[in-house]
TIMI-2910 file (N, C-alpha, C, CB; in pm, 1 decimal, decimal comma, always signed):
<rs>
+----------+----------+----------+----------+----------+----------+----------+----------+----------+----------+----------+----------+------+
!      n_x !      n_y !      n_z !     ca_x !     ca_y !     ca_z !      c_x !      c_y !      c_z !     cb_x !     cb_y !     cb_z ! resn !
+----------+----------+----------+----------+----------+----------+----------+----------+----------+----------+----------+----------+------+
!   +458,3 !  -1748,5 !   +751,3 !   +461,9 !  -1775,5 !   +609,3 !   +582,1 !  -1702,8 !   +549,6 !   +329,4 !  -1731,7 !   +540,5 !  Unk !
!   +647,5 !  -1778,4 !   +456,7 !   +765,7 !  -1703,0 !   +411,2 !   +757,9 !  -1718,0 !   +260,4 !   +907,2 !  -1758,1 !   +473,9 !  Unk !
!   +778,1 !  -1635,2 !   +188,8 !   +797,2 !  -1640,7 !    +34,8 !   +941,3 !  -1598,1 !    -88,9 !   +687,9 !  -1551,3 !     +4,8 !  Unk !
!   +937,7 !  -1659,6 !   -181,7 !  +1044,4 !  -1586,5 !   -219,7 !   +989,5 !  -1457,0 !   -267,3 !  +1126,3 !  -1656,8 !   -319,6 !  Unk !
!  +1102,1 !  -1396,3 !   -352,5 !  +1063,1 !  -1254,9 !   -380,6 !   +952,8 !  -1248,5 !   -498,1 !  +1196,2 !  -1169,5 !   -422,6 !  Unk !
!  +1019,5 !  -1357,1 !   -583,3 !   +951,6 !  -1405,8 !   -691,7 !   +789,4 !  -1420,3 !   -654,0 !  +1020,5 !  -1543,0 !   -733,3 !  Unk !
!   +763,7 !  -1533,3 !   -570,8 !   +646,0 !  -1555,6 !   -502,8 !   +570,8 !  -1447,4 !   -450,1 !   +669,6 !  -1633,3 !   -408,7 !  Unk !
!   +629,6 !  -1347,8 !   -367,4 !   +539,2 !  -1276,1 !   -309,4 !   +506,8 !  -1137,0 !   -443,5 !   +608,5 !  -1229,0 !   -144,3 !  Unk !
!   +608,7 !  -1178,2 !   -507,3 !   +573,7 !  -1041,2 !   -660,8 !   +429,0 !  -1096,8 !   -720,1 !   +729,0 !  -1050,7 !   -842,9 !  Unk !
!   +423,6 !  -1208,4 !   -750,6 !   +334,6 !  -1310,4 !   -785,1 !   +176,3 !  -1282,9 !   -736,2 !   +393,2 !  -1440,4 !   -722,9 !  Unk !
!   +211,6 !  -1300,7 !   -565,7 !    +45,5 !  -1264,5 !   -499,7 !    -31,3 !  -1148,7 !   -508,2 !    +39,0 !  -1268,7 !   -361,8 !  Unk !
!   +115,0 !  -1044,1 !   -485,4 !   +100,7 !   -874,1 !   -520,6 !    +33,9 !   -900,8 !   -649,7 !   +262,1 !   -766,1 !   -539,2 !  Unk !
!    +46,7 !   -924,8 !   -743,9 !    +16,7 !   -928,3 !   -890,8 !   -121,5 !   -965,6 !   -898,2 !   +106,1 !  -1027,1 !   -974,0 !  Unk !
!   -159,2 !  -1084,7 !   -822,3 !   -275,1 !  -1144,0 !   -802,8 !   -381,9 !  -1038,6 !   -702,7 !   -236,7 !  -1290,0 !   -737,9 !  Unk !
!   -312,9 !  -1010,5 !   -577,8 !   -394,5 !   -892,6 !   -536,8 !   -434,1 !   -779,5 !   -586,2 !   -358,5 !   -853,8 !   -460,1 !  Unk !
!   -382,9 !   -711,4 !   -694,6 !   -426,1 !   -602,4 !   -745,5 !   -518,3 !   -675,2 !   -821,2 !   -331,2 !   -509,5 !   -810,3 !  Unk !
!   -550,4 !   -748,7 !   -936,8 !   -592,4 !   -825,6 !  -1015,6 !   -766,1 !   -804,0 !   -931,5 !   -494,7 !   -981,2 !  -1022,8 !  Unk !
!   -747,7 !   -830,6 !   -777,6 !   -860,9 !   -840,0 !   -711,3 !   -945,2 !   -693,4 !   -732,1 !   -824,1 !   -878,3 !   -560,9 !  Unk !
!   -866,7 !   -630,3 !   -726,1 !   -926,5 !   -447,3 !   -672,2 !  -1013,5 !   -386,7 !   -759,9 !   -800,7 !   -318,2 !   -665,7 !  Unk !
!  -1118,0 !   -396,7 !   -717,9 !  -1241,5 !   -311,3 !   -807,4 !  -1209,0 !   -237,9 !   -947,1 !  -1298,0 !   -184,9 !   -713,7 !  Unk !
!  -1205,9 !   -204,6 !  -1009,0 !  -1208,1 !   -127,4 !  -1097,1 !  -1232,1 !    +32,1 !  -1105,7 !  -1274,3 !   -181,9 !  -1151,1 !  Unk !
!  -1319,8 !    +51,3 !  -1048,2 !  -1312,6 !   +217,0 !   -993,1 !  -1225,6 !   +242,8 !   -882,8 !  -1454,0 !   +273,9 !   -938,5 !  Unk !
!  -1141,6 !   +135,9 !   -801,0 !  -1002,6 !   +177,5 !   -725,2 !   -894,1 !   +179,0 !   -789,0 !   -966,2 !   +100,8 !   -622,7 !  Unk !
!   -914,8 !    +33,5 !   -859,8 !   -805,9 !    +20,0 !   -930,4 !   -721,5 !   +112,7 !  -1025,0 !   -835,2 !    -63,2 !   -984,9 !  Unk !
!   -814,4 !   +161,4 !  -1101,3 !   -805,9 !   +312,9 !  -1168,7 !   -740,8 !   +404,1 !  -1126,0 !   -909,9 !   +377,3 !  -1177,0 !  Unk !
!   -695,1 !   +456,3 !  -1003,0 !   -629,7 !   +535,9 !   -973,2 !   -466,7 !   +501,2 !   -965,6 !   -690,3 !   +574,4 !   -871,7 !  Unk !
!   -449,6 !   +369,4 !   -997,4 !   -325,7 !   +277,7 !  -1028,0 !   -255,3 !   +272,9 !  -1134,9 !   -349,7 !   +163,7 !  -1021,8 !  Unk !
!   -335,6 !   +327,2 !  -1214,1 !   -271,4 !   +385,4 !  -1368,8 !    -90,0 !   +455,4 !  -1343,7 !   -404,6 !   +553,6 !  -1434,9 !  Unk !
!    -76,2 !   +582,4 !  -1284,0 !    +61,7 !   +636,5 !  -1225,5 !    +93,2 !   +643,8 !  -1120,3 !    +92,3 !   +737,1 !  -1244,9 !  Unk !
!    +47,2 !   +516,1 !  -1051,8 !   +162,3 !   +513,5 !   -965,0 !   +259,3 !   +417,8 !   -896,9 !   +127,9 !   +560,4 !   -889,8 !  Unk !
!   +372,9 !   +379,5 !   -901,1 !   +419,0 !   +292,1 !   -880,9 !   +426,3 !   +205,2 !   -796,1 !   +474,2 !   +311,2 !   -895,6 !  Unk !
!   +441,2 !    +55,6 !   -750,3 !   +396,4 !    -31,1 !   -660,6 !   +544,3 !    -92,0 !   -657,8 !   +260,5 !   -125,5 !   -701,8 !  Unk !
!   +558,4 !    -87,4 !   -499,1 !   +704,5 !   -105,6 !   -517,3 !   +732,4 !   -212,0 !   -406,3 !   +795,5 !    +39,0 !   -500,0 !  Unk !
!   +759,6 !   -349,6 !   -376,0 !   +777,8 !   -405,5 !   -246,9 !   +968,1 !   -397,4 !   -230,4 !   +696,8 !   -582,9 !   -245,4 !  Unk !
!   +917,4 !   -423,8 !   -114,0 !   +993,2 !   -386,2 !    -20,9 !  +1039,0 !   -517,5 !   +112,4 !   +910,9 !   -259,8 !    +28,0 !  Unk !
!  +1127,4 !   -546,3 !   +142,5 !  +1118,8 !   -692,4 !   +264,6 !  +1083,9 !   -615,1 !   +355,7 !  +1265,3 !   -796,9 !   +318,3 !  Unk !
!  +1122,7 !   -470,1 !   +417,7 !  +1071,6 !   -434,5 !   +526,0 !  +1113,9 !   -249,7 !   +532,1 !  +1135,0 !   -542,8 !   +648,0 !  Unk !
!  +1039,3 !   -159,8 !   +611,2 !  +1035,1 !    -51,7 !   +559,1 !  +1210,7 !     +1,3 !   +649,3 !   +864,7 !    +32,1 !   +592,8 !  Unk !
!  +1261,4 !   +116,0 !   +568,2 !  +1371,7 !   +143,3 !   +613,3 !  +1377,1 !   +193,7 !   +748,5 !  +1423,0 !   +217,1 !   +534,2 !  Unk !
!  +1450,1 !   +256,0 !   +806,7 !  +1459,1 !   +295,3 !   +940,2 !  +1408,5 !   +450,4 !   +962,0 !  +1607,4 !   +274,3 !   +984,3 !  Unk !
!  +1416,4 !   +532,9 !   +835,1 !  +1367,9 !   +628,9 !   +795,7 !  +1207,0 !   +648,1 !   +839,0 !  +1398,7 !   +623,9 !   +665,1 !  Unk !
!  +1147,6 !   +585,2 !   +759,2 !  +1015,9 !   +535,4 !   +751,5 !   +981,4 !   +483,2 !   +885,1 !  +1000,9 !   +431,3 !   +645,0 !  Unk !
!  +1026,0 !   +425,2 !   +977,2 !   +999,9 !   +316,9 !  +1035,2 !  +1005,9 !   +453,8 !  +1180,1 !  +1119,5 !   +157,2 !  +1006,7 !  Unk !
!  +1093,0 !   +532,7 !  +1177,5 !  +1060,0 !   +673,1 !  +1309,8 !   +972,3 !   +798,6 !  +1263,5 !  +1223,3 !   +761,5 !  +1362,4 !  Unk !
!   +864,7 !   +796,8 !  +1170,7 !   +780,2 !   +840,1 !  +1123,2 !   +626,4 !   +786,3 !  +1189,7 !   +813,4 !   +818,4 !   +995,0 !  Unk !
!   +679,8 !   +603,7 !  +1216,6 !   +568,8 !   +563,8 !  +1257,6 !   +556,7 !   +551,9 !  +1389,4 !   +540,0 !   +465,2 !  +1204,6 !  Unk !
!   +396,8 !   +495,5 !  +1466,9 !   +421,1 !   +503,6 !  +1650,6 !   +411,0 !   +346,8 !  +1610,0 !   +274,4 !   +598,0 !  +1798,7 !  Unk !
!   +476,4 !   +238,6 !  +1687,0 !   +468,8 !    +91,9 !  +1684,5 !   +356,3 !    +78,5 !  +1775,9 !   +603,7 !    +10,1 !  +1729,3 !  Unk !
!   +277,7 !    +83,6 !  +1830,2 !   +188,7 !    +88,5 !  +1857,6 !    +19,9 !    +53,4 !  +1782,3 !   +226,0 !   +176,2 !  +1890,8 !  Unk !
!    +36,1 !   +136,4 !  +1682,3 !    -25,8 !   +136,2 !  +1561,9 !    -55,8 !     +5,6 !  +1514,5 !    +46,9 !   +202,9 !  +1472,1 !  Unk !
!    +65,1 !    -84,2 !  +1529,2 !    +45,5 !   -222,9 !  +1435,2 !   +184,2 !   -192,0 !  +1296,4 !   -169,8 !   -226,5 !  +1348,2 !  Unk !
!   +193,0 !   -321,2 !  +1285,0 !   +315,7 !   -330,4 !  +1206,4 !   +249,4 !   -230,4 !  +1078,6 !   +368,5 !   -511,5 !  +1163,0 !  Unk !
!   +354,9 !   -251,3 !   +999,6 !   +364,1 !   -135,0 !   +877,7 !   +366,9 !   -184,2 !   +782,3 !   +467,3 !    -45,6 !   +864,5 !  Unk !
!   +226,3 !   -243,5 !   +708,3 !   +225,7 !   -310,3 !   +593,8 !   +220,5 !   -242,7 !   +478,2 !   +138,0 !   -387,9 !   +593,6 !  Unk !
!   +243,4 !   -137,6 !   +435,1 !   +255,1 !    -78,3 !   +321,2 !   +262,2 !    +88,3 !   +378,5 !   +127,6 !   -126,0 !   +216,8 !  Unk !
!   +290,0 !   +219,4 !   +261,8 !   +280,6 !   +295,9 !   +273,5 !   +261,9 !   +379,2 !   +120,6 !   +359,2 !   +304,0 !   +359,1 !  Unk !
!   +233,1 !   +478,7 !   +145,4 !   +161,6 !   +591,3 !    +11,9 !   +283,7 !   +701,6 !    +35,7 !    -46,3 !   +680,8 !    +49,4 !  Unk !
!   +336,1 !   +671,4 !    -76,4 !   +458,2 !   +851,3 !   -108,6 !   +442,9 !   +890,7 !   -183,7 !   +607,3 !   +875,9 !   -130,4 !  Unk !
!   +426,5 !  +1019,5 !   -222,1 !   +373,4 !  +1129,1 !   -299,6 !   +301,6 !  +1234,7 !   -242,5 !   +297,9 !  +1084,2 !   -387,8 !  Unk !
!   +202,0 !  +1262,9 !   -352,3 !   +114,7 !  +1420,6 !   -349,8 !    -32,0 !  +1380,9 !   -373,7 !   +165,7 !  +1545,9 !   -490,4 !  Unk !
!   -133,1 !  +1389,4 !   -242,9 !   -256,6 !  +1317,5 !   -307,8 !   -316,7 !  +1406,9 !   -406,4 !   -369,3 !  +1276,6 !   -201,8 !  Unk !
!   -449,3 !  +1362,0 !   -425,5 !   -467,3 !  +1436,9 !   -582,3 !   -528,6 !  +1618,2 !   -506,4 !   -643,2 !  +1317,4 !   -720,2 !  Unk !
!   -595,1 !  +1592,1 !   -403,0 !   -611,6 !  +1713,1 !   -318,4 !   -473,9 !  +1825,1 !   -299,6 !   -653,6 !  +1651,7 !   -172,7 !  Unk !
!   -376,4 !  +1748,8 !   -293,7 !   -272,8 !  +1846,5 !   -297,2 !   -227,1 !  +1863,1 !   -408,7 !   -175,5 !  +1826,6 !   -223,0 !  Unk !
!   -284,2 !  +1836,0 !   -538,5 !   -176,7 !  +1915,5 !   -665,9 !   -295,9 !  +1996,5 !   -748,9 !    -72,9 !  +1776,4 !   -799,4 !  Unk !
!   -237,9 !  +2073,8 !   -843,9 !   -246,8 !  +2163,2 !   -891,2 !   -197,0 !  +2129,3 !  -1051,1 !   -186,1 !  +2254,2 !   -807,4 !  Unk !
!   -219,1 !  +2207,4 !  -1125,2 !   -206,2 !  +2191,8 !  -1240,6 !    -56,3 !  +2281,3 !  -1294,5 !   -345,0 !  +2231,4 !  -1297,5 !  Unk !
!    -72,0 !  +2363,8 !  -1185,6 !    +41,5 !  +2420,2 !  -1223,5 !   +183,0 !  +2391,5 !  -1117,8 !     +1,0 !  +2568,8 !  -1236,7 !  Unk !
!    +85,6 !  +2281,9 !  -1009,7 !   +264,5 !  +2240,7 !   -945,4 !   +229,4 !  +2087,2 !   -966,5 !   +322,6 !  +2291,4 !   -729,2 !  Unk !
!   +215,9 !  +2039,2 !  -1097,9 !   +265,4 !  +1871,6 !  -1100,6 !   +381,0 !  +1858,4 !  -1019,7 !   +310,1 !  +1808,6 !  -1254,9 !  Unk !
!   +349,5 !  +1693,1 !   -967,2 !   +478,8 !  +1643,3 !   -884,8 !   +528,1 !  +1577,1 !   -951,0 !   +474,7 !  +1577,4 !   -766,6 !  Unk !
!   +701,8 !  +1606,9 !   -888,8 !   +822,6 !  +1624,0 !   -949,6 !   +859,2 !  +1470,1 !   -959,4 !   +927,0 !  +1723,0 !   -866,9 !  Unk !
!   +807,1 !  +1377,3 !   -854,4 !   +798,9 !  +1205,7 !   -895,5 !   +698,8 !  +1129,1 !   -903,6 !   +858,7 !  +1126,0 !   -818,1 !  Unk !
!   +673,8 !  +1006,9 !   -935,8 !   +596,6 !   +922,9 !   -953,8 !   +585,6 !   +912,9 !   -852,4 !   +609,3 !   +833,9 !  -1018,0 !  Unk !
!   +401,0 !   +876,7 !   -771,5 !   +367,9 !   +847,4 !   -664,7 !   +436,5 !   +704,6 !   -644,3 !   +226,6 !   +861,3 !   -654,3 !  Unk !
!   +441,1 !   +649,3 !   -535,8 !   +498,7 !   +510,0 !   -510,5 !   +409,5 !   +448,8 !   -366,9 !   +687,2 !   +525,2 !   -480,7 !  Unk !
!   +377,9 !   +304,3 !   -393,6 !   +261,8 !   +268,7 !   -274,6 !   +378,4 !   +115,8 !   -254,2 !    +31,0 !   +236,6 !   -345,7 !  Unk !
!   +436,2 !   +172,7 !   -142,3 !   +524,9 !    +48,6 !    -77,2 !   +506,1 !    -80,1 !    -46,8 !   +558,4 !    +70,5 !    +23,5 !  Unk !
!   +471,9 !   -159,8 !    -51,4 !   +406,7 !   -289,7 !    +27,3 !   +545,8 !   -353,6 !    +93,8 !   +315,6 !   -418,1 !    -93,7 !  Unk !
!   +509,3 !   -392,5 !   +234,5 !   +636,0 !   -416,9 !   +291,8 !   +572,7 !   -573,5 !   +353,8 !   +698,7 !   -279,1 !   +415,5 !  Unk !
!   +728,3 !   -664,6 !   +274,8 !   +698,2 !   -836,9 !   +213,9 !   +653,3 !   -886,1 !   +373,4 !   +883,1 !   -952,1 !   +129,7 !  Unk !
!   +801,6 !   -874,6 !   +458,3 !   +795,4 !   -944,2 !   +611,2 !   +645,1 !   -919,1 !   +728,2 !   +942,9 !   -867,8 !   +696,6 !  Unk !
!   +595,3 !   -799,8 !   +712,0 !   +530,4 !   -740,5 !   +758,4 !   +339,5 !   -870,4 !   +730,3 !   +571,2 !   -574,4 !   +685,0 !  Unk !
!   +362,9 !   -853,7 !   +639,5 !   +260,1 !   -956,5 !   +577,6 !   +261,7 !  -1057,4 !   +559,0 !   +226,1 !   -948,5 !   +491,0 !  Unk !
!   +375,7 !  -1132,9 !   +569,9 !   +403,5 !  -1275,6 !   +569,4 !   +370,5 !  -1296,4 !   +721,4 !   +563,7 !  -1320,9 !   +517,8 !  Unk !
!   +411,8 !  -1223,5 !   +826,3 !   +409,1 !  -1255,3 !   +992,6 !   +266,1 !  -1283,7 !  +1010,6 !   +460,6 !  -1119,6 !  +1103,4 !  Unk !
!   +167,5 !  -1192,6 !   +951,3 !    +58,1 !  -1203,8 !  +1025,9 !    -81,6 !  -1272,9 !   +921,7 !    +34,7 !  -1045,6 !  +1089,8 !  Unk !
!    +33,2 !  -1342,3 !   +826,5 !    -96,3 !  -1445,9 !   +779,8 !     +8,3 !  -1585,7 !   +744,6 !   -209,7 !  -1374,2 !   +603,8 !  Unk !
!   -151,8 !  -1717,7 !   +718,0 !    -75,3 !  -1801,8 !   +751,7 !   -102,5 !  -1860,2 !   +596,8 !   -104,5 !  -1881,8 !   +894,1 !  Unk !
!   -229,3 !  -1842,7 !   +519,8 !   -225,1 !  -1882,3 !   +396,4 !   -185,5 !  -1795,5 !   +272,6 !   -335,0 !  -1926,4 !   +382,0 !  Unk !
!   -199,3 !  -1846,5 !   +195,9 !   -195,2 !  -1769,0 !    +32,8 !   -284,7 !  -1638,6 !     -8,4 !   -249,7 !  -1881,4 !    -81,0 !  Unk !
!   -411,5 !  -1735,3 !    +91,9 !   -545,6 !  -1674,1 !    +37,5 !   -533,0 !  -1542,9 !   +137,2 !   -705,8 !  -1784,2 !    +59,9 !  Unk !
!   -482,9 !  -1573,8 !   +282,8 !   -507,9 !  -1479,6 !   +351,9 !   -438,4 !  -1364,5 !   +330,2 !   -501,3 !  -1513,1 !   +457,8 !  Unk !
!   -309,2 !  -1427,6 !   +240,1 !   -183,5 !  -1288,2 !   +223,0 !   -220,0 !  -1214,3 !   +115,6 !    -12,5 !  -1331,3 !   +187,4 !  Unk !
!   -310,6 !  -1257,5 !    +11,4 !   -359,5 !  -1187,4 !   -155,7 !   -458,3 !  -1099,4 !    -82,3 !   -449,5 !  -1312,2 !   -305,5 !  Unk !
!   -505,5 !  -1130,6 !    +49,8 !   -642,0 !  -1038,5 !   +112,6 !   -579,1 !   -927,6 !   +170,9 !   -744,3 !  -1115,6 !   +238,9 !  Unk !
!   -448,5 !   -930,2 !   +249,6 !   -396,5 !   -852,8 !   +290,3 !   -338,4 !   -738,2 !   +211,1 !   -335,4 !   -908,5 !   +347,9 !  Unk !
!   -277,1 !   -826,0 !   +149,3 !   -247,7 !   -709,3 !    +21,8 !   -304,8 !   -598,1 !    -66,7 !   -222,6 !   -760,6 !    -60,7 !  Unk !
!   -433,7 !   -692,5 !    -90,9 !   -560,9 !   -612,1 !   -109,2 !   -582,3 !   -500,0 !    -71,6 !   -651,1 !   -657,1 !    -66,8 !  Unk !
!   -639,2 !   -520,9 !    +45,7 !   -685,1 !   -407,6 !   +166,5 !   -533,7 !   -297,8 !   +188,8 !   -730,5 !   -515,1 !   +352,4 !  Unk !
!   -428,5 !   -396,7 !   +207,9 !   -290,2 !   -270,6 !   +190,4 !   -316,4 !   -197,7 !    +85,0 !   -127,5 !   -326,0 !   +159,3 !  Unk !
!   -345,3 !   -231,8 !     -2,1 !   -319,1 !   -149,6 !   -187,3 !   -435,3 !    -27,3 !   -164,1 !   -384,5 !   -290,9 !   -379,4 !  Unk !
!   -569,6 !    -50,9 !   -163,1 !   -660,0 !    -12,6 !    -92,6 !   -644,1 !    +91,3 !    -40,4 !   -688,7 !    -81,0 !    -22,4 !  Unk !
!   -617,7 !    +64,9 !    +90,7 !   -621,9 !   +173,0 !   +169,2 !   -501,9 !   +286,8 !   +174,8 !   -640,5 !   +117,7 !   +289,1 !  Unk !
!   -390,3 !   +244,1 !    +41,0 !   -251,8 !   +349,9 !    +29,7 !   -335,8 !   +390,1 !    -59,3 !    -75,3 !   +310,9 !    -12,9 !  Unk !
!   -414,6 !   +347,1 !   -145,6 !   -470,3 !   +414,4 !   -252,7 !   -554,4 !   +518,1 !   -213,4 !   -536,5 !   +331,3 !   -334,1 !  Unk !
!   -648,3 !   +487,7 !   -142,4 !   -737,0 !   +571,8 !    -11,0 !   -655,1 !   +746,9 !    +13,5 !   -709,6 !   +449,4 !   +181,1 !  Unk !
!   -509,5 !   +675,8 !    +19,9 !   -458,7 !   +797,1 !    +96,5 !   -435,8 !   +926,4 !    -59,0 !   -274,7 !   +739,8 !   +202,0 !  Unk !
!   -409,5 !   +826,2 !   -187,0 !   -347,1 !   +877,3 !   -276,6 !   -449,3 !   +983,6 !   -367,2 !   -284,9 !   +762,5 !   -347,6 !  Unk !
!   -632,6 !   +937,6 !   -275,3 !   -746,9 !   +964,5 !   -349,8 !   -723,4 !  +1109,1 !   -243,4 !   -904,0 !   +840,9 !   -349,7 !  Unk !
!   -667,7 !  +1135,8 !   -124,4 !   -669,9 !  +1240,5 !    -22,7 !   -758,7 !  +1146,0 !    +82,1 !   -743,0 !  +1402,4 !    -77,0 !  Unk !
!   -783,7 !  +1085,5 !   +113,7 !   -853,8 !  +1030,4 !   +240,9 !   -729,6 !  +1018,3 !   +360,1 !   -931,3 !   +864,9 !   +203,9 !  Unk !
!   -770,9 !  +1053,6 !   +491,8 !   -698,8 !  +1084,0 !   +627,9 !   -763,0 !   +904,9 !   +660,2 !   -770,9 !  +1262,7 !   +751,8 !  Unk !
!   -635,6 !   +906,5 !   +771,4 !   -665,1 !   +779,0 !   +897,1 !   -777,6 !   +796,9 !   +915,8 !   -594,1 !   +776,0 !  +1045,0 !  Unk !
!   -882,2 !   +898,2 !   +965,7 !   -987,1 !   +869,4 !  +1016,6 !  -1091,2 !   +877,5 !   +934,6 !  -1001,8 !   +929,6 !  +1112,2 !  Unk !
!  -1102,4 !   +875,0 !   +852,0 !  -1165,5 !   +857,1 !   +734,2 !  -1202,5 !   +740,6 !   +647,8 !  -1110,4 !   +916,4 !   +675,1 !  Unk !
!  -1018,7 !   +689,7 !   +667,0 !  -1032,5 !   +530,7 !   +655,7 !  -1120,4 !   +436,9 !   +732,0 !   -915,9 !   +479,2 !   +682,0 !  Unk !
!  -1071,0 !   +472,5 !   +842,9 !  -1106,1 !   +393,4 !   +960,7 !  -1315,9 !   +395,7 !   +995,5 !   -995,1 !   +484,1 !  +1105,9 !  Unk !
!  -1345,7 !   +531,7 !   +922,6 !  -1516,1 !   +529,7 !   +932,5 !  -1549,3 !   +483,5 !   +813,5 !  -1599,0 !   +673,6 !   +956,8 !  Unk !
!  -1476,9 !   +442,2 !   +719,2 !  -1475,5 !   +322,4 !   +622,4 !  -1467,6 !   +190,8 !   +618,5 !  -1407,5 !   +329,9 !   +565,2 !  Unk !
!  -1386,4 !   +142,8 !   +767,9 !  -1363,3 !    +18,1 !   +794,4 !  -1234,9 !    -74,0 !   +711,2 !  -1494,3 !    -34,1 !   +773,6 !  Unk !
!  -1152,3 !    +65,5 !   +715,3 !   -996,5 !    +28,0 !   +647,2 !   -929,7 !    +68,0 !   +813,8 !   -923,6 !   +162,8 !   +467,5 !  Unk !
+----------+----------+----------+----------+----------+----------+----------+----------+----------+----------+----------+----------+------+
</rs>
């Protein structure tokens, strides 16, 4: 599946639209940023192994701040376009993906670890 940028801003838009309301909420500050695919930076951080790299969480989760060390940027939750276009074939399936991406960066942004997710069924 391939989209324009326009288009896939569009589904993103529509996928959050999906997200509960007590997740969604934590979406208030922080920025949602796509991306066609994550930099090279990012990309030796990760094991490929894992599964492609459909989004990521940058910042300070709320476990790590303090009142007296606010962070110095806006959190930012990556969604990376190519990554999610490869491994779905409809509309419906890519607004689901996205979903669960938004989700589970959000997960990370609440302080939740990989394995935490994962006994969640993210």
């Amino acid at each position: 599946m391939k989209l324009s940028e326009s288009q896939f801003d569009k589904a993103v838009k529509r996928a959050i639209a999906r997200i509960p309301e007590e997740i969604g909420a934590h979406l208030e500050n922080i920025v949602i940023s796509v991306r066609k695919r994550p930099s090279q930076e990012i990309l030796a951080e990760f094991d490929p192994a894992d599964g492609p790299l459909l989004g990521l969480y940058q910042g300070r989760s709320l476990n790590d701040r303090s009142a007296t060390y606010p962070p110095l940027y806006p959190d930012t939750i990556f969604i990376f376009q190519e990554a999610l276009e490869e491994m779905c074939e409809t509309m419906e399936e890519l607004e689901e993906e996205i979903e669960l991406t938004v989700v589970h960066e959000i997960a990370h942004f609440i302080g939740f670890g990989e394995e935490q997710l994962e006994e969640l069924g993210y």
